[in-house]
Backbone as CSV, one residue per row, in Angstrom:
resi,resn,N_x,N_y,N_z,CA_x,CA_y,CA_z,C_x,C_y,C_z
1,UNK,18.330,1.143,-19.431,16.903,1.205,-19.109,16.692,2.065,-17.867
2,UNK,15.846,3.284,-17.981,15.168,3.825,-16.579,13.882,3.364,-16.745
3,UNK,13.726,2.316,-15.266,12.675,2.137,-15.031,12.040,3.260,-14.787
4,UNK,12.968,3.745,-13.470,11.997,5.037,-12.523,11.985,6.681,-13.000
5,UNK,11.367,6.912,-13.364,11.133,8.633,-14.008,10.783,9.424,-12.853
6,UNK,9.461,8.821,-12.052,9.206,9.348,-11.279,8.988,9.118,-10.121
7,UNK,10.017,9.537,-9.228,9.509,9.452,-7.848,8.862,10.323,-6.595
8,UNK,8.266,9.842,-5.856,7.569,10.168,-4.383,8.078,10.577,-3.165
9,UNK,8.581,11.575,-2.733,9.237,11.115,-1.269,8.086,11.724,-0.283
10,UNK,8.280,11.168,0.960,7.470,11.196,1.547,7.709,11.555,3.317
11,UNK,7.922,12.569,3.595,8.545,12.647,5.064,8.104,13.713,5.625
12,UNK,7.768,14.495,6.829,7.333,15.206,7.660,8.758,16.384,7.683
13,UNK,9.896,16.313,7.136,10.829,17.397,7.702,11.212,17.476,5.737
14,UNK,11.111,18.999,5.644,11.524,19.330,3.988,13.038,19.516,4.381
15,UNK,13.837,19.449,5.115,15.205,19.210,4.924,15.830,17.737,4.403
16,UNK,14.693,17.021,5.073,15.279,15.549,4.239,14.794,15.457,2.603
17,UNK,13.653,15.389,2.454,13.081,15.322,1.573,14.047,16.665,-0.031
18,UNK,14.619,17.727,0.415,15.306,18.364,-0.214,16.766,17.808,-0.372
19,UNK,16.997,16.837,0.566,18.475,16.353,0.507,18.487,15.222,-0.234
20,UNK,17.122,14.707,0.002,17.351,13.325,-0.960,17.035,13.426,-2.350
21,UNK,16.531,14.491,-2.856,15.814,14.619,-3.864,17.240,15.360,-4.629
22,UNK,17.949,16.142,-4.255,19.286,16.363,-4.548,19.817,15.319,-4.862
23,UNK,20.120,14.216,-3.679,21.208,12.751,-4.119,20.993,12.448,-5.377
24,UNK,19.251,12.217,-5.467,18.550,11.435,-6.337,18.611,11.842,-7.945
25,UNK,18.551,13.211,-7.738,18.622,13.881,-9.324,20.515,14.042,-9.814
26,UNK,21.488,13.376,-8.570,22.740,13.460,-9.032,22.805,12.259,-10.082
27,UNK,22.042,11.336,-9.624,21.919,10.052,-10.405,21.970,9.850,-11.845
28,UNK,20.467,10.760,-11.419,19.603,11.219,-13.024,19.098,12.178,-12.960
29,UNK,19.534,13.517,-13.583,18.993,14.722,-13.463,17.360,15.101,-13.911
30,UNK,17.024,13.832,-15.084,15.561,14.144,-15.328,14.799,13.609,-14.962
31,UNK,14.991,13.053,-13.354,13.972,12.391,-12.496,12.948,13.886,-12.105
32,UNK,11.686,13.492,-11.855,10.291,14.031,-11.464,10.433,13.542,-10.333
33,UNK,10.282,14.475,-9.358,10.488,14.379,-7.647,9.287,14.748,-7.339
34,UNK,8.442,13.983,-6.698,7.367,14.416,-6.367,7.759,14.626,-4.536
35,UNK,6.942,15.599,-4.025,7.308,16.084,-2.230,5.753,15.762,-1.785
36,UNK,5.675,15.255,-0.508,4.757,15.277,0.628,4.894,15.238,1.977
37,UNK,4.393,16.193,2.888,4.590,16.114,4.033,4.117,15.312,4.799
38,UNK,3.097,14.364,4.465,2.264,13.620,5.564,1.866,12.274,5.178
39,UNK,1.624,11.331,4.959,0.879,10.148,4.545,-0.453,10.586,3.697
40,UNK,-1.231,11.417,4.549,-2.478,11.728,3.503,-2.406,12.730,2.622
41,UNK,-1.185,13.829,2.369,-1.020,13.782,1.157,0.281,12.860,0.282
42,UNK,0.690,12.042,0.438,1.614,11.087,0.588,0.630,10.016,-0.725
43,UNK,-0.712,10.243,0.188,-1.663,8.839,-0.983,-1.868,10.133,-1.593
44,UNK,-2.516,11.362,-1.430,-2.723,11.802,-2.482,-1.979,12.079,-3.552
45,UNK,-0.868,12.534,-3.386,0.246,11.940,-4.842,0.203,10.959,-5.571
46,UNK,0.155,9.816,-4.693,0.274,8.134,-5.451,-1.369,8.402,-6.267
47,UNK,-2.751,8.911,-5.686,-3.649,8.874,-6.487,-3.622,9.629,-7.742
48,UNK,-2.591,10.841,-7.634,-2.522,12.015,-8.910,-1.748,11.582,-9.239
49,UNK,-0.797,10.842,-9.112,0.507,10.424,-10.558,1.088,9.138,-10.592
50,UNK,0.133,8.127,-9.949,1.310,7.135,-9.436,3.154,6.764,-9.783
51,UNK,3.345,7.594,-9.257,4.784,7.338,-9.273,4.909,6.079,-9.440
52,UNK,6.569,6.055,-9.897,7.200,5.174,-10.510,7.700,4.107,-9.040
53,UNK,8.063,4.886,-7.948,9.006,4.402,-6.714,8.623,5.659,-5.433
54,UNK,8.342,4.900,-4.704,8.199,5.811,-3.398,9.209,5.805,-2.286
55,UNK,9.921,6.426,-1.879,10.291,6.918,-0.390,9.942,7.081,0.358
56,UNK,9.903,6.279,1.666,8.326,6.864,2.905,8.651,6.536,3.977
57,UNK,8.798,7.387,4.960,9.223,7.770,6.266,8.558,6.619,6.875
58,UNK,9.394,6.183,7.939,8.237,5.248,8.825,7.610,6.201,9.928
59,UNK,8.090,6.790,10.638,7.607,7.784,11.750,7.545,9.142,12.029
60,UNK,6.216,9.707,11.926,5.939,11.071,11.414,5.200,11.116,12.952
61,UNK,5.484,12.743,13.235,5.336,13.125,14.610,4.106,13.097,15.090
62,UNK,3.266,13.545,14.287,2.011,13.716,15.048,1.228,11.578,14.956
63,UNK,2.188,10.861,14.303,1.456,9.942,14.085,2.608,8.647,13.633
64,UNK,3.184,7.902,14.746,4.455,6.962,14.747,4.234,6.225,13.974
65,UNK,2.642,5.677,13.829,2.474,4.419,13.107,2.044,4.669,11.513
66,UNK,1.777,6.322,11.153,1.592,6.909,10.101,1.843,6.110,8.577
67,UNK,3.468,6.021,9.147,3.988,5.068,8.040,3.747,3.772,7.947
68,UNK,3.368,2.741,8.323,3.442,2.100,8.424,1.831,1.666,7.805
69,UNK,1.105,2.891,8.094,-0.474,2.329,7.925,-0.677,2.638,6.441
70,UNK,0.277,3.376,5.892,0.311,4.149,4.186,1.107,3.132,3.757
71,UNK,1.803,2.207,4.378,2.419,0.984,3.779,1.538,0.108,2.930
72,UNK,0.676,-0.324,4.534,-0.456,-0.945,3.875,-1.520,-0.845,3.501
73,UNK,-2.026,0.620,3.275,-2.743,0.938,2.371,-2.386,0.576,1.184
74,UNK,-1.105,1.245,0.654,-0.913,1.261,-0.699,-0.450,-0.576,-1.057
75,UNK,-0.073,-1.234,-0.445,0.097,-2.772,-0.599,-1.637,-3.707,-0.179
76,UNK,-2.298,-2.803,0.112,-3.513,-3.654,0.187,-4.926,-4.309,-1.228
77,UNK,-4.593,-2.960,-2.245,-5.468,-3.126,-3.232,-4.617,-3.394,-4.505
78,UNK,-5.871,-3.580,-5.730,-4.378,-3.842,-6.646,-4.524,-2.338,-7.456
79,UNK,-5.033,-1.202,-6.940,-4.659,0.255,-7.722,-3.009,0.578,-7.263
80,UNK,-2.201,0.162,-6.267,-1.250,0.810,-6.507,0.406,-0.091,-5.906
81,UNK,-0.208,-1.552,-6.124,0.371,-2.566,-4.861,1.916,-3.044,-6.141
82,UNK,1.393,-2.110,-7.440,2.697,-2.514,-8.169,3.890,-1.186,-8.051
83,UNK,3.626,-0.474,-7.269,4.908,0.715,-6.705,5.639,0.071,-5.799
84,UNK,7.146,0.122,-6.238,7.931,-0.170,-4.992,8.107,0.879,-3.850
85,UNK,8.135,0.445,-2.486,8.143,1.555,-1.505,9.340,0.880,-0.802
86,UNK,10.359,2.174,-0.726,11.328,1.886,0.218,11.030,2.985,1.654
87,UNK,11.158,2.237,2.395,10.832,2.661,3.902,12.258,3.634,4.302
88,UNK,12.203,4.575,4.871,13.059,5.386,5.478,12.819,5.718,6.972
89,UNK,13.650,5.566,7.950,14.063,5.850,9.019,15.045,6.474,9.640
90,UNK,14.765,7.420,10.908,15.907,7.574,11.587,16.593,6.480,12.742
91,UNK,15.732,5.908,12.524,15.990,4.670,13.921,16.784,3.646,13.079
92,UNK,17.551,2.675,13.669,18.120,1.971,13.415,17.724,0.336,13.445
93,UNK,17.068,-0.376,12.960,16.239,-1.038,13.016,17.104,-2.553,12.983
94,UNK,16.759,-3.865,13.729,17.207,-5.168,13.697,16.767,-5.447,12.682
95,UNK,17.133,-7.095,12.246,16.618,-7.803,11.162,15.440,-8.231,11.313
96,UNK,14.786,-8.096,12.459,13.650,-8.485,12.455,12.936,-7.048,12.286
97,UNK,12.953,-6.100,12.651,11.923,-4.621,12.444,12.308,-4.815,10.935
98,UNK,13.370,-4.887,10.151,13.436,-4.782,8.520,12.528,-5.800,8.303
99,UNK,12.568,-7.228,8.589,11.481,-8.203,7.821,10.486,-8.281,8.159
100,UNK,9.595,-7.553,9.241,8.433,-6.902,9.675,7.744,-6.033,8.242
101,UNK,8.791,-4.852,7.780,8.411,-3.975,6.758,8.626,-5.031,5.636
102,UNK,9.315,-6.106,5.121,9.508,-6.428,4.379,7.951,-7.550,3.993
103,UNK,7.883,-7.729,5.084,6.638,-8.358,5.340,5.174,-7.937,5.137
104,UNK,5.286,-6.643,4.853,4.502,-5.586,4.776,4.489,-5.001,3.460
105,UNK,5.162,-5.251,2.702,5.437,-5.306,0.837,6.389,-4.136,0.861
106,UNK,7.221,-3.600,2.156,7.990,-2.805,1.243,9.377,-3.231,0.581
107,UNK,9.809,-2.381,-0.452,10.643,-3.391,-1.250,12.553,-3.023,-0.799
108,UNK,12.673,-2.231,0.311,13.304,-1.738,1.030,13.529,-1.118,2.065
109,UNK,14.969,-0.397,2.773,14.743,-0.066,3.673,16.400,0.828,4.224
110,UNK,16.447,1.737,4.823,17.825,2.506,4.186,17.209,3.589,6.187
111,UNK,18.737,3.666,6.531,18.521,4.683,7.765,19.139,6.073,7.240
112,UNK,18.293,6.717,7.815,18.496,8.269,7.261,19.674,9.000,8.414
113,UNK,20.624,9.956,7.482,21.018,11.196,8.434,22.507,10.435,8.720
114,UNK,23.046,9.528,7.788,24.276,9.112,7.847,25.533,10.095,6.919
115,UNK,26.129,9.636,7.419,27.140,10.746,6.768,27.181,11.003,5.244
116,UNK,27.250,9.188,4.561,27.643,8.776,3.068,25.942,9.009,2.385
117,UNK,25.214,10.249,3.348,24.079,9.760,2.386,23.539,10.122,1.310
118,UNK,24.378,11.042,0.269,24.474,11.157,-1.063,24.393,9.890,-1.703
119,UNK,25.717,8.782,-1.144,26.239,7.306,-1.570,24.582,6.869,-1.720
120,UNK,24.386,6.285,-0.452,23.368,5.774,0.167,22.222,5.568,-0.544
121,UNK,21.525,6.963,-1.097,20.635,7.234,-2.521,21.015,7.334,-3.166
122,UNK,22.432,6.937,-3.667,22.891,6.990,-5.183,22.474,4.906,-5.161
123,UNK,22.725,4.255,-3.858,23.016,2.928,-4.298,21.554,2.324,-4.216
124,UNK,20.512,3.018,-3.612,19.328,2.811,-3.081,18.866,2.733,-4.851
125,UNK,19.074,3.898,-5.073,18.204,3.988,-6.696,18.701,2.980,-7.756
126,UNK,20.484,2.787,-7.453,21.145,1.577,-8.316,19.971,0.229,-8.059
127,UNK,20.304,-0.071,-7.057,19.623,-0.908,-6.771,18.084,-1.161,-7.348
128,UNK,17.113,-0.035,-6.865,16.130,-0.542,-7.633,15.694,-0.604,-9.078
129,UNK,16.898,0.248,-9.812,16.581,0.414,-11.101,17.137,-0.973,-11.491
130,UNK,17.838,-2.264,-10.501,18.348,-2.986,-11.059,17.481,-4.209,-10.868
131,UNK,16.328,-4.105,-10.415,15.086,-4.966,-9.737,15.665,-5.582,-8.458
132,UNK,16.367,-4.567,-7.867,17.197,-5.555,-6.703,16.251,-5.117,-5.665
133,UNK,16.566,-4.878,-4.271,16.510,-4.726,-3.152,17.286,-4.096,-1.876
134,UNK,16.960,-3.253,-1.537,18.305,-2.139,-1.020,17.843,-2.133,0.466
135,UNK,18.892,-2.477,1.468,19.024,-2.343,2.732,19.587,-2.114,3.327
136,UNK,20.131,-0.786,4.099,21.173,-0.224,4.621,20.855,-0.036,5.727
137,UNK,21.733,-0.013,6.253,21.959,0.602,8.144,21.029,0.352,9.166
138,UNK,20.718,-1.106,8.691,20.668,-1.996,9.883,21.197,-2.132,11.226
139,UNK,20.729,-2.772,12.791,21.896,-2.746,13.741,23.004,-4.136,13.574
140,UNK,23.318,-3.829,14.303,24.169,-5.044,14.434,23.513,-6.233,14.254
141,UNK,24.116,-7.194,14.029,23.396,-8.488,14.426,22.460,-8.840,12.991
142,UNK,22.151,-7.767,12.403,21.362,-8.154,10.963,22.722,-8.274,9.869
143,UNK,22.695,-9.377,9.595,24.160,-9.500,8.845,23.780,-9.543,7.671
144,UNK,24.878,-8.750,7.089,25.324,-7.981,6.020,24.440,-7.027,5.420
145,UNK,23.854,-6.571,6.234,22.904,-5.618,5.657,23.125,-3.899,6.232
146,UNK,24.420,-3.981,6.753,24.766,-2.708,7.524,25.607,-1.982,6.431
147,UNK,25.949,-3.002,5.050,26.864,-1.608,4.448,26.185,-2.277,2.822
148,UNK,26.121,-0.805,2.183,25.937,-0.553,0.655,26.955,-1.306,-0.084
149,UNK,25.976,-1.636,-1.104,26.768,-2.545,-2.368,26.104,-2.183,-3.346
150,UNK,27.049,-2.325,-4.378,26.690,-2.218,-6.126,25.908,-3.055,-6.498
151,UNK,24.814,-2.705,-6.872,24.407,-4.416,-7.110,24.749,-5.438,-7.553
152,UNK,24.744,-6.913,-7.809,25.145,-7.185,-8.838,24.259,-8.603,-9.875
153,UNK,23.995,-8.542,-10.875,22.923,-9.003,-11.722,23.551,-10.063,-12.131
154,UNK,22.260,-11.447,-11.375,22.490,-12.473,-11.314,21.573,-13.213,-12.192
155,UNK,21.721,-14.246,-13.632,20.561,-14.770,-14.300,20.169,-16.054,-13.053
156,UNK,18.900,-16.545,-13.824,18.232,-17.324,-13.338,19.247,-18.654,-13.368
157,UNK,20.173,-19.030,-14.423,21.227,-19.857,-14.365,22.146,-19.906,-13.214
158,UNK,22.444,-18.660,-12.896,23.421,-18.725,-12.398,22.996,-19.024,-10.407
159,UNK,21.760,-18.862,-10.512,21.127,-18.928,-9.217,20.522,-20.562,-9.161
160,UNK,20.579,-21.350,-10.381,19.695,-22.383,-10.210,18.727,-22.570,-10.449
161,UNK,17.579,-21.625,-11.006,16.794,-21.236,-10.574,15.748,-21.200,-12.385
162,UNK,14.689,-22.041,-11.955,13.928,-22.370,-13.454,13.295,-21.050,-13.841
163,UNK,13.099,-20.455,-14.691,13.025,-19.035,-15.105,11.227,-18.710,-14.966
164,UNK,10.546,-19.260,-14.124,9.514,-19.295,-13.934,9.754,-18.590,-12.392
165,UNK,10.456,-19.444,-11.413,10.701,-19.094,-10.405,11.336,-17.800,-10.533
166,UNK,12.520,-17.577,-11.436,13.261,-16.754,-11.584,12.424,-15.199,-11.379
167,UNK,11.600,-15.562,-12.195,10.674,-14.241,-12.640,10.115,-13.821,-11.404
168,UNK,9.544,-15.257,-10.858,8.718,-14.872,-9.301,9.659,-13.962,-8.773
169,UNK,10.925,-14.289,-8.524,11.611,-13.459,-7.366,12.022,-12.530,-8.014
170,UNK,12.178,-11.363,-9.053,12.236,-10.340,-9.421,11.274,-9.605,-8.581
171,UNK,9.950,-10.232,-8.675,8.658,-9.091,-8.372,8.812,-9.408,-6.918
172,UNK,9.000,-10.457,-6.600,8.341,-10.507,-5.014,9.757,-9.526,-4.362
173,UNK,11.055,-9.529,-4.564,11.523,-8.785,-3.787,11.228,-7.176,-4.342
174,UNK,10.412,-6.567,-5.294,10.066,-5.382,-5.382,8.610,-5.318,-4.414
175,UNK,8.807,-6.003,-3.611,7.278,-6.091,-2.773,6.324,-6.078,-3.497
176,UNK,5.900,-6.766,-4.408,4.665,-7.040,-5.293,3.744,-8.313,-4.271
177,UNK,2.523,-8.186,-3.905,1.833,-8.818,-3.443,1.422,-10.214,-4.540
178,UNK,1.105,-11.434,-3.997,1.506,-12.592,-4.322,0.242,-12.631,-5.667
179,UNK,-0.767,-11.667,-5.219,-1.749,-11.253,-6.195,-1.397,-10.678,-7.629
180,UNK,-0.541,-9.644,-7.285,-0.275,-8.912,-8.400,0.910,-9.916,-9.034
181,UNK,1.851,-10.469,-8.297,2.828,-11.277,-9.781,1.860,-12.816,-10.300
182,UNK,0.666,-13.058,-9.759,-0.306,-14.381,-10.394,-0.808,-13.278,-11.830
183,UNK,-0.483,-11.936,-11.430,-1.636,-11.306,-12.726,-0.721,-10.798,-13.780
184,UNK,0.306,-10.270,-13.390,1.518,-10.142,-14.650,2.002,-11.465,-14.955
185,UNK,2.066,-12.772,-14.455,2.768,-13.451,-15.210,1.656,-14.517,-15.536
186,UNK,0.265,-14.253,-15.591,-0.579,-15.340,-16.030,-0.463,-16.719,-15.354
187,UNK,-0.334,-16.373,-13.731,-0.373,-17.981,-13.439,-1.155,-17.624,-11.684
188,UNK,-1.386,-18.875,-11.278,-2.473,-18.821,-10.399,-1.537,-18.211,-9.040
189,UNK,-2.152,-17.883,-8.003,-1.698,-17.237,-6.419,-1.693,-18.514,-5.998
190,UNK,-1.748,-19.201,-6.267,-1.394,-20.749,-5.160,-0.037,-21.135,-5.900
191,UNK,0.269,-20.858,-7.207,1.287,-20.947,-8.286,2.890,-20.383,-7.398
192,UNK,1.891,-19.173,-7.494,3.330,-17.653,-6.982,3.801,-18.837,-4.855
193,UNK,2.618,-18.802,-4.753,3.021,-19.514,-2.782,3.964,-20.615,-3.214
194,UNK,3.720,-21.293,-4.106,4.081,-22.936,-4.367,6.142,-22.469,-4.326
195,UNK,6.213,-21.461,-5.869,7.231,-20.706,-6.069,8.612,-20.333,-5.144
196,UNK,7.544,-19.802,-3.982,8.428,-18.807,-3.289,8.591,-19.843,-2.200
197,UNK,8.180,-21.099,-1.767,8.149,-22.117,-1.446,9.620,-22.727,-1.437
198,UNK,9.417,-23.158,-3.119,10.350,-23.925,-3.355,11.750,-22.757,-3.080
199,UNK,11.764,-21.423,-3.313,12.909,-20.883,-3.503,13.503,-20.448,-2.226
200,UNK,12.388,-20.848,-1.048,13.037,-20.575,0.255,13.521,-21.818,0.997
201,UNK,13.491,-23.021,0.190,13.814,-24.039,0.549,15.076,-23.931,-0.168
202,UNK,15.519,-23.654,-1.275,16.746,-23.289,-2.009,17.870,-22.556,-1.673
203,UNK,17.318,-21.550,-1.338,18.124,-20.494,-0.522,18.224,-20.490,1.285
204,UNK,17.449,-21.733,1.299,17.909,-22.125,2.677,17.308,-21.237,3.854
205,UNK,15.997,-20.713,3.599,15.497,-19.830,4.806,13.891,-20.082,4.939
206,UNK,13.702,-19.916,6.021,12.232,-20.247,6.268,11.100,-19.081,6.156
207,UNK,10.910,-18.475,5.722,10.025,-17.813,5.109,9.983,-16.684,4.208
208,UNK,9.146,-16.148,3.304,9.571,-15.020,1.935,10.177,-14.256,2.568
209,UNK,10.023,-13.395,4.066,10.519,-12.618,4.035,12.036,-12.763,4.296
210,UNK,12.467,-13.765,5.167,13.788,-14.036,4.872,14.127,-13.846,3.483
211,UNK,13.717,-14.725,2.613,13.764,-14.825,0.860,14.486,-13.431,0.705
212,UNK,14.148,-12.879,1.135,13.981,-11.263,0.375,15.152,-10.693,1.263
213,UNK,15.370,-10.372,2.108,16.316,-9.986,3.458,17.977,-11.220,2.612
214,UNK,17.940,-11.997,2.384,18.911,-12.720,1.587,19.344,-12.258,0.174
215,UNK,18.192,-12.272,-0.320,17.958,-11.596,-1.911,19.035,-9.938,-1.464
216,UNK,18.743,-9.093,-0.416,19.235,-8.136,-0.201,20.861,-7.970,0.207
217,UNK,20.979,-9.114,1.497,22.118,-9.215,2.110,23.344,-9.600,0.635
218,UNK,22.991,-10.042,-0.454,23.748,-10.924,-1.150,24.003,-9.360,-2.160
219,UNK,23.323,-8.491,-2.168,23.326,-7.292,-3.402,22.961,-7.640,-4.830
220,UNK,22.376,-9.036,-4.591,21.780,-9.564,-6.175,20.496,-8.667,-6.868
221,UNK,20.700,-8.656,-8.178,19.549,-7.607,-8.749,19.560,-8.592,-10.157
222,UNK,18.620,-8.354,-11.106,17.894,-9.156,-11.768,17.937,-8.830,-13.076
223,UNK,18.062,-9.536,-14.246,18.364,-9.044,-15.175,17.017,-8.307,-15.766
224,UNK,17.043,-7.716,-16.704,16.000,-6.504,-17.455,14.363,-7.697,-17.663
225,UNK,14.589,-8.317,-18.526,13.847,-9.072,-18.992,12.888,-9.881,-18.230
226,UNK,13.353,-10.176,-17.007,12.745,-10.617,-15.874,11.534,-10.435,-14.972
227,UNK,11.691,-8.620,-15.318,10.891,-7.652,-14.437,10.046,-7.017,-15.702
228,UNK,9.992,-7.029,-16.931,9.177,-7.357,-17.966,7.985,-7.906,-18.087
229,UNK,6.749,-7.055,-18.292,5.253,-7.830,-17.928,5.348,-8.629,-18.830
230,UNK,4.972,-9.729,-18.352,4.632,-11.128,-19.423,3.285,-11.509,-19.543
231,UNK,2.531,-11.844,-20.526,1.323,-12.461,-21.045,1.199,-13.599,-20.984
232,UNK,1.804,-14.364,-20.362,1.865,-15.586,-19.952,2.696,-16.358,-19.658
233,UNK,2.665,-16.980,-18.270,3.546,-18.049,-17.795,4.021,-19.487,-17.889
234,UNK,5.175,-19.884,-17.797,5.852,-20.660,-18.663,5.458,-22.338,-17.430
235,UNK,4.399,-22.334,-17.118,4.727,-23.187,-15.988,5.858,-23.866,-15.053
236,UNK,6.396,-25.123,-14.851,7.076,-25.450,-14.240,8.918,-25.867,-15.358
237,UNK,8.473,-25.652,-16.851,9.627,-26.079,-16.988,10.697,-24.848,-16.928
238,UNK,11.882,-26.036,-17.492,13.090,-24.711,-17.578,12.945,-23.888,-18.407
């Protein structure tokens, strides 16, 4: 399965944006690379094609917080809050600046200008084509999130996990707002809170965005069927 056909990148310097778009087509050569230099044409892409997956700089020169405000633009309405956006940096960010963005619906987060970084966007794209969650080059102290992994695809069995919930955490770690997975899986936004509730009590962390920062640290990704729009939700049983 390719989810992603087409992607977005999004950065102020065309040397990155040409390097990654290289990694990216080593992957899959008939990926659609879409280029932007700035945030505002950055949305204007997402308005002309909505891409499949975005790439997006956090800090652009004339404007630090640039990225960050095209974060939540595009995570604020429901025209485009079902694109995953992985955040790119040159800075090296703690576990807390990652669950800040994570907090912010993006569905990743990867430091630029490392040596392996062919690898890097080869595992970034594994990853999301696998409904996982990709986080690299973190500082210290954010554990296990400083080195790339294969993903690896875990059922709802094997996590514990009633296939209702299961489903929840496919979307929520693609940064899907708590809005948009009540509307693909036919069940209420107090439903999806209740969910991610119980699964951060499971996984032993106190809030989604931990959820998700765990979901990452572990390299778990989700089977096909999961991330599959559904017409309706199965309520609370197994």
């Amino acid at each position: 399965m390719t989810r992603y056909k087409t992607i977005l990148l999004i950065d102020d310097h065309g040397m990155v944006r040409e390097g990654a778009a290289l990694y990216l087509r080593l992957v899959n050569p008939d990926l659609e690379i879409l280029h932007a230099r700035s945030p505002t044409e950055g949305l204007q892409q997402v308005r002309d094609h909505h891409p499949d997956l975005v790439f997006l700089d956090l800090r652009f020169e004339d404007d630090p917080e640039a990225g960050k405000e095209l974060l939540k633009t595009l995570k604020a309405g429901d025209e485009f809050d079902d694109i995953p956006v992985v955040v790119m940096t040159g800075e090296r960010l703690d576990r807390k600046g990652v669950e800040e963005l994570i907090g912010m619906g993006a569905a990743g987060y990867l430091a630029k200008g490392t040596a392996d970084s062919a690898e890097i966007f080869k595992l970034a794209l594994m990853n999301m084509e696998a409904g996982g969650v990709f986080i690299h080059g973190a500082r210290a102290g954010a554990a296990g999130a400083g080195a790339a992994r294969t993903p690896t695809v875990r059922s709802g069995a094997q996590l514990g996990l009633r296939p209702s919930h299961y489903r929840v955490l496919a979307r929520h770690v693609r940064g899907m707002p708590y809005k948009r997975i009540a509307h693909e899986l036919d069940i209420t936004e107090a439903t999806v809170k209740e969910y991610v509730s119980d699964m951060c009590r499971d996984f032993k962390v106190e809030n989604a965005k931990e959820l998700i920062y765990e979901v990452a640290r572990a390299g778990m990704a989700f089977e096909d069927d999961a991330i599959v729009k559904s017409s309706k939700g199965d309520g609370r049983g197994r």
